[in-house]
N, C-alpha and C positions, 0 to 999 in steps of 0.2 A: 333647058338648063344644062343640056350634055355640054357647051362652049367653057364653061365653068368649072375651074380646078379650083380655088380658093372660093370659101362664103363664108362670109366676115359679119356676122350677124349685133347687129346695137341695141341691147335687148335681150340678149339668150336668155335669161332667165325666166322670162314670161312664159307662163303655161302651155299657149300658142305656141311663142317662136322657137319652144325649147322642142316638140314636136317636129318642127321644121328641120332643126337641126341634127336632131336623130334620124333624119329620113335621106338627107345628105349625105352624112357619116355612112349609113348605110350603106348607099349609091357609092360611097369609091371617092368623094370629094374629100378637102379638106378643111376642116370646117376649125372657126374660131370665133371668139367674142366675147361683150362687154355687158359687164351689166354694172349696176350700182351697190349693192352689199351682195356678201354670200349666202345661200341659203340650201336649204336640204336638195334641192331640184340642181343649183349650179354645183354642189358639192358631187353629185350623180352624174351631173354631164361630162364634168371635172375626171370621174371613176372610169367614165365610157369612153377615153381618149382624146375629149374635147379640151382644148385650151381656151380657160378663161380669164379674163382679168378685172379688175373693180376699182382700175383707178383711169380718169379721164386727163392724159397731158396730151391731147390733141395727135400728131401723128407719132410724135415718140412711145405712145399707147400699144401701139397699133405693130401686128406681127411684121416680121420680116417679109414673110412673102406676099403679105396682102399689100405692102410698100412697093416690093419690089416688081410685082404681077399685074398693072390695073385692067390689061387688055382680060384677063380670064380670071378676074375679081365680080364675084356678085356681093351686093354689100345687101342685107335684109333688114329694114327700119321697123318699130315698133312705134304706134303713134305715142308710147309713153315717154319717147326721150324728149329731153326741153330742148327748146329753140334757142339754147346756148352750149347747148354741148360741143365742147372743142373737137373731137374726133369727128362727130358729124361734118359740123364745116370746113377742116381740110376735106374730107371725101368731095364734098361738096363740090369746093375749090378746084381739085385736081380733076376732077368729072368722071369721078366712077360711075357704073352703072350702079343704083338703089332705088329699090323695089321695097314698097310695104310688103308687109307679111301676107295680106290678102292678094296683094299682087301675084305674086310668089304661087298662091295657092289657084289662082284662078288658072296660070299658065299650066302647073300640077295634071290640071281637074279637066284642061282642056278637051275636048274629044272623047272623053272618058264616061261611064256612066257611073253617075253621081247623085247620092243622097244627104241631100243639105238639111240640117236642122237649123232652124234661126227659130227666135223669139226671147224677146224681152227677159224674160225666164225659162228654164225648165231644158234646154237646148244641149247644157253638157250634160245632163244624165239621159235624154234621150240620143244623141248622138251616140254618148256611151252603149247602153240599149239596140239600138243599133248595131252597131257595131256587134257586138256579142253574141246575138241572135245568129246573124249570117258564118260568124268564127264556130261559132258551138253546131252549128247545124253542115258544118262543112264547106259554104258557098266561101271560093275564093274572094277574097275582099281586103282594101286597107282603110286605115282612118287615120284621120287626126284630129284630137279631142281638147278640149280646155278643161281637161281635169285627168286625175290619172286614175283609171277604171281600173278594181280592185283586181277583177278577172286578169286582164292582162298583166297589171303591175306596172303601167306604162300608161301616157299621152298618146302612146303612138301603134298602130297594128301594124306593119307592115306586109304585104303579101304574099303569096307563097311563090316560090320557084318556079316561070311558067314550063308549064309543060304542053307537049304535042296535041293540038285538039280542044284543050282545054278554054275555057270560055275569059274572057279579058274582065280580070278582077274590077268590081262593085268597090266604089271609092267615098266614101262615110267623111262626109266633113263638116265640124261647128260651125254656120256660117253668121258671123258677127256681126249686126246693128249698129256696133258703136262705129261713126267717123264713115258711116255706109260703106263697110269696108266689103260685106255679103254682093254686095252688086259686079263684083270680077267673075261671081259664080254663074252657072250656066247651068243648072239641074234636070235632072231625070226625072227624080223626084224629090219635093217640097215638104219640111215639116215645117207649118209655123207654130210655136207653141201658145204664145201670148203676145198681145201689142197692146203689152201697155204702154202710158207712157214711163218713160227713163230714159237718160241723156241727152234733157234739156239742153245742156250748155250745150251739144250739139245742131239739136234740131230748132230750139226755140220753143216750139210747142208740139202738142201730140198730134196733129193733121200733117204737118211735116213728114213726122214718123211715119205715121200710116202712107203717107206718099210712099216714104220709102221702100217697105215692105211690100207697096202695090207693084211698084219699079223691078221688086226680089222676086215676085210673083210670075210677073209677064215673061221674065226670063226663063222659066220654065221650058224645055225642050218640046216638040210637036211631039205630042201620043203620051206623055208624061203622066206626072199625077199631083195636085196639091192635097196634104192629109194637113187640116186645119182645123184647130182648137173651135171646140162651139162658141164660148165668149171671144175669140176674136172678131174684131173689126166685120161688118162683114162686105164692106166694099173692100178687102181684098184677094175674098173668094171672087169679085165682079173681074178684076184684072188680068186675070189668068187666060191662058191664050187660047181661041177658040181652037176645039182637040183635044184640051186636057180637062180629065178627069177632076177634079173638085170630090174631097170626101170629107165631112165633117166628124169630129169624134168628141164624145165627151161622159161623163161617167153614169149616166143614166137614160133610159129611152124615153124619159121624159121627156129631154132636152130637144129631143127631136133630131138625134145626130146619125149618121150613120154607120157607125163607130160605136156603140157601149160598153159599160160593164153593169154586171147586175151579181145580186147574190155576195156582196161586198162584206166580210166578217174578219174582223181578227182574230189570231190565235198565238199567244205567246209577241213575238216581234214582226210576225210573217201578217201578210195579208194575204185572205183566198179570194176569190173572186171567179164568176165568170165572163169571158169575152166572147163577143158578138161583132167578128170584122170580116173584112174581106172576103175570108174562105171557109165561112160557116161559123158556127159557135163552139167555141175549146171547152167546155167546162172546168171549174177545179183547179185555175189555174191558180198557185202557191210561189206567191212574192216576196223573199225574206229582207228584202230591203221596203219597211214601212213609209208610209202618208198616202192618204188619197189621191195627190197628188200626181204620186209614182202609177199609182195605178193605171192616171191618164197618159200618161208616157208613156205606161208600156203598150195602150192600146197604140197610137201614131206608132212606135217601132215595130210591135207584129204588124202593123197592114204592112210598113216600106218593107221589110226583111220577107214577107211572103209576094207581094206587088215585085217587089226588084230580083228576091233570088229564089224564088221558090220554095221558100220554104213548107213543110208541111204543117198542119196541126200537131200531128204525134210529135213533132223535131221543136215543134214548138214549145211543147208543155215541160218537156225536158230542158229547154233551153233557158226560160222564164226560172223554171225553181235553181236553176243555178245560177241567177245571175247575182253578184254579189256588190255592184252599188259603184261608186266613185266616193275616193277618199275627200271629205268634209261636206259631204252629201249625206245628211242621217244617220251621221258615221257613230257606232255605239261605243265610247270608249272605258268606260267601267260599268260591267252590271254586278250589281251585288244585289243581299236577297232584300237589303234596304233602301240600297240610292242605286238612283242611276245616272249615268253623266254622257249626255249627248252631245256632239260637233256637227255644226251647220253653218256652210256658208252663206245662207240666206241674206239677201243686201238690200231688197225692194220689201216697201211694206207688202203684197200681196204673195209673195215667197216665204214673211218671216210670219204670216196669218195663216196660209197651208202647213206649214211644218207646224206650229205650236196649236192648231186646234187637231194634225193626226199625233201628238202628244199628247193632248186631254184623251184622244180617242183609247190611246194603249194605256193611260194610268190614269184614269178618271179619277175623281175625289184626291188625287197624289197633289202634295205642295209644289207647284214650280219655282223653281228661281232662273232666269234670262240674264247671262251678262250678252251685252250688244256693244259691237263698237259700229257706230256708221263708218261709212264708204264714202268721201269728196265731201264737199263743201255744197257743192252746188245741189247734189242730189237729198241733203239734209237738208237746206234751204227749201227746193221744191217742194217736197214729201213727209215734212217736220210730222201734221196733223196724220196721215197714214201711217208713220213709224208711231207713233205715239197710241192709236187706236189698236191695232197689231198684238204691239207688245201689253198695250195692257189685259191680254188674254193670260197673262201670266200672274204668279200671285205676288213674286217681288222681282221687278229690274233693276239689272246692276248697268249703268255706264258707264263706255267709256269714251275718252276724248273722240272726237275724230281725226278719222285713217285719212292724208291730205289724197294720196296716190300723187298724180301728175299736177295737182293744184295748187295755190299758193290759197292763204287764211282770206276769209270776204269780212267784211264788220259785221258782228253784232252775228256768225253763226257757228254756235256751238252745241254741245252736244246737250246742255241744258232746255234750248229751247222745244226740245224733242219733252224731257222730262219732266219741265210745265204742265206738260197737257196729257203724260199719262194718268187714268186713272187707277192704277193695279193699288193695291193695300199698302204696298212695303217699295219705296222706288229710290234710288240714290245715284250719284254722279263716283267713281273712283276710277285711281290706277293703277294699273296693272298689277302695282306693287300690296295695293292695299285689297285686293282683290284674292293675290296670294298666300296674303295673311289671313283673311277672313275664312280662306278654304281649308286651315291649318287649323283654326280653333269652331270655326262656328257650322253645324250641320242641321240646320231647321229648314228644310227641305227633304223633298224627296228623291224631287228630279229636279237637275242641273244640267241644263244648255249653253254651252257658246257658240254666239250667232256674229257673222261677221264675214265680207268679203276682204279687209286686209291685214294685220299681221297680229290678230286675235289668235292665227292658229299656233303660234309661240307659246303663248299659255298653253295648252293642250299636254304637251307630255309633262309640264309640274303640277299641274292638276290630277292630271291623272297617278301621278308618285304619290301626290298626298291623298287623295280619297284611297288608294290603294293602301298606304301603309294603313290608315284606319279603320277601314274595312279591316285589314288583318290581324290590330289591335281588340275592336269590336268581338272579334272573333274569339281571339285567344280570351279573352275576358270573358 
């Protein structure tokens, strides 16, 4: 990347590219780009020196010196822009260099030792986890994350200062499924978290997937390691290149993994538990970020963060109770001594079925109420009967329309045909607006979730002003 004074990114706003772009800024480059609305994330990039803009008039868009510069122009694509964006096709036209974002990151990762998280689910809070384990424990390391890890306050870790002797920083990266973008990686070591299926409209069907994932596997470095979920696939433990390690984890030794936890009990919001990995069994280990879930995440991250940097047990058990989560990951946003109001990005039924059964876990006999927004068109189409079994783990669902993202409307799929077929007591279609109002007057509930990978998390701070001012009405009264 050293060739490159200017990187003109189409897309900064995304989770991914907006990491990208702070690792640049870093380095010395000059970084700029486009996205489509503003939001809390481009408003930050915006704070941190970056130049953004939100309107598309093709090259008159476009800064001066990325005009001016194309020889040491890197342009960075995000597969979310449409195949009509006018800035794109002048770039196009004039023959810049553009690189997806996983392009980009594979060049990064090159030569590097590197711990990839991929799977269907669960991928940015271990990646996160990750990450965190090796920062807290002291191992030189960078990441870059699709979520922004509470610990850091950032997407992005970048590494320390090298110094004399010093060993060449462990490089933590989400590697992404979608558009098999994960296959520019080259890893050291492998999480896979889940293969289920999701993004159909990519693969077609879930054999596809699993091809792919088998593809992400075999890339795998000699002497390496795969740490793979017990429910996944398991012809893609078969893939893995003769030399590397295969370890399966999962949350009980039932399963037969070699990876457990045992001893699993809540207390307050924390989870204790003990693990049984790599380098003996930790006892007592206190997880303040809740679901069972998380628990099996944390088991895949202490094996890579002890496998890749040494970590200790002692460093570890230290390291676990301070880790504080990624924001819209189980994120607690009002607790009060009567309701409580939870934020999750959960977007697959088998995501939005772990979060709300370690919910019943923490407040058992407690009223739920779920508002959901689905995610695309196509993954509401695929997985209608899975969103609908899911969520009717709860007592009343609220919807809402669906999030298009990069989709245009298909016939006949909406957010209805999901709510057909739940069976929860209390279920309803609303908007946003009418959702707002209902959280002003109506509190027949105990616990309150918003689930949603797209722009559900807008509600979140009016929600939280209104349960809040309540709460402190309640009180004075």
């Amino acid at each position: 990347m050293k060739p490159f004074r200017y990187i003109y990114f189409l897309g900064i706003g995304g989770i991914g590219m907006s990491a990208l772009a702070r690792w640049f800024q870093a380095s010395g480059q000059q970084v700029s780009g486009y996205d489509k609305t503003p939001t809390p994330l481009t408003d930050a990039l915006q704070a941190e020196g970056i130049v953004v803009h939100f309107e598309d008039q093709g090259a008159a868009s476009l800064p001066e010196e990325v005009r001016q510069h194309k020889a040491q122009t890197l342009v960075v694509l995000t597969p979310a822009i449409p195949a009509d964006h006018q800035e794109w096709a002048w770039l196009v036209q004039q023959g810049y260099d553009i690189r997806k974002r996983s392009q980009v990151l594979g060049v990064l990762t090159q030569g590097q030792p590197t711990i990839a998280v991929a799977g269907t689910h669960g991928k940015t809070t271990t990646s996160s986890m990750v990450a965190h384990l090796l920062h807290h424990a002291g191992v030189p390391c960078a990441a870059f994350l699709g979520g922004i890890a509470v610990n850091l306050g950032s997407n992005l870790l970048l590494p320390p200062v090298p110094q004399p002797g010093q060993p060449t920083p462990l490089i933590v990266v989400e590697a992404d499924e979608y558009d098999r973008s994960f296959l520019t990686l080259h890893p050291t070591i492998a999480i896979v978290t889940s293969t289920d299926a999701d993004h159909l409209d990519i693969y077609g069907d879930q054999a596809a997937l699993i091809e792919s994932f088998r593809q992400f596997v075999s890339q795998i470095q000699p002497g390496g390691t795969l740490l793979l979920n017990h429910i996944a696939d398991a012809s893609v433990a078969a893939a893995a290149p003769a030399g590397v390690r295969v370890l399966r984890y999962g949350l009980s030794a039932e399963q037969g993994p070699d990876l457990y936890a045992d001893n699993i009990t809540t207390q307050g919001h924390r989870f204790h538990f003990d693990l049984h990995g790599s380098a003996g069994a930790v006892p007592n280990l206190e997880l303040a970020v809740p679901g069972y879930h998380n628990v099996e995440n944390m088991l895949a991250a202490a094996a890579a963060s002890q496998l890749a940097g040494g970590v200790e047990n002692a460093q570890l058990a230290a390291a676990v109770a301070a880790y504080r989560g990624v924001k819209r990951r189980f994120e607690f946003i009002v607790t009060s001594p009567d309701k409580v109001y939870v934020d999750d990005y959960a977007h697959h039924p088998r995501e939005i079925e772990a979060f709300l059964r370690s919910l019943r876990a923490l407040y058992p006999g407690k009223k739920l109420r779920v508002i959901f927004q689905p995610h695309l068109f196509t993954r509401t189409r695929d997985f209608a009967p899975g969103f609908a079994e899911s969520l009717s783990l709860a007592d009343e669902v609220v919807l809402l329309d669906i999030y298009p993202a990069r989709e245009k409307p298909l016939p006949g799929v909406t957010s209805a045909i999901i709510l057909n077929q739940i069976t929860a007591p209390q279920k309803s279609l609303q908007t946003k607006a009418e959702v707002l109002e209902a959280a002003a007057h109506d509190a027949d509930y105990d616990v309150l979730a918003t689930v949603g990978a797209g722009d559900i998390d807008t509600l979140v701070p009016e929600l939280r002003a209104l349960l809040t001012a309540r709460w402190r009405q309640n009180t004075l009264l």
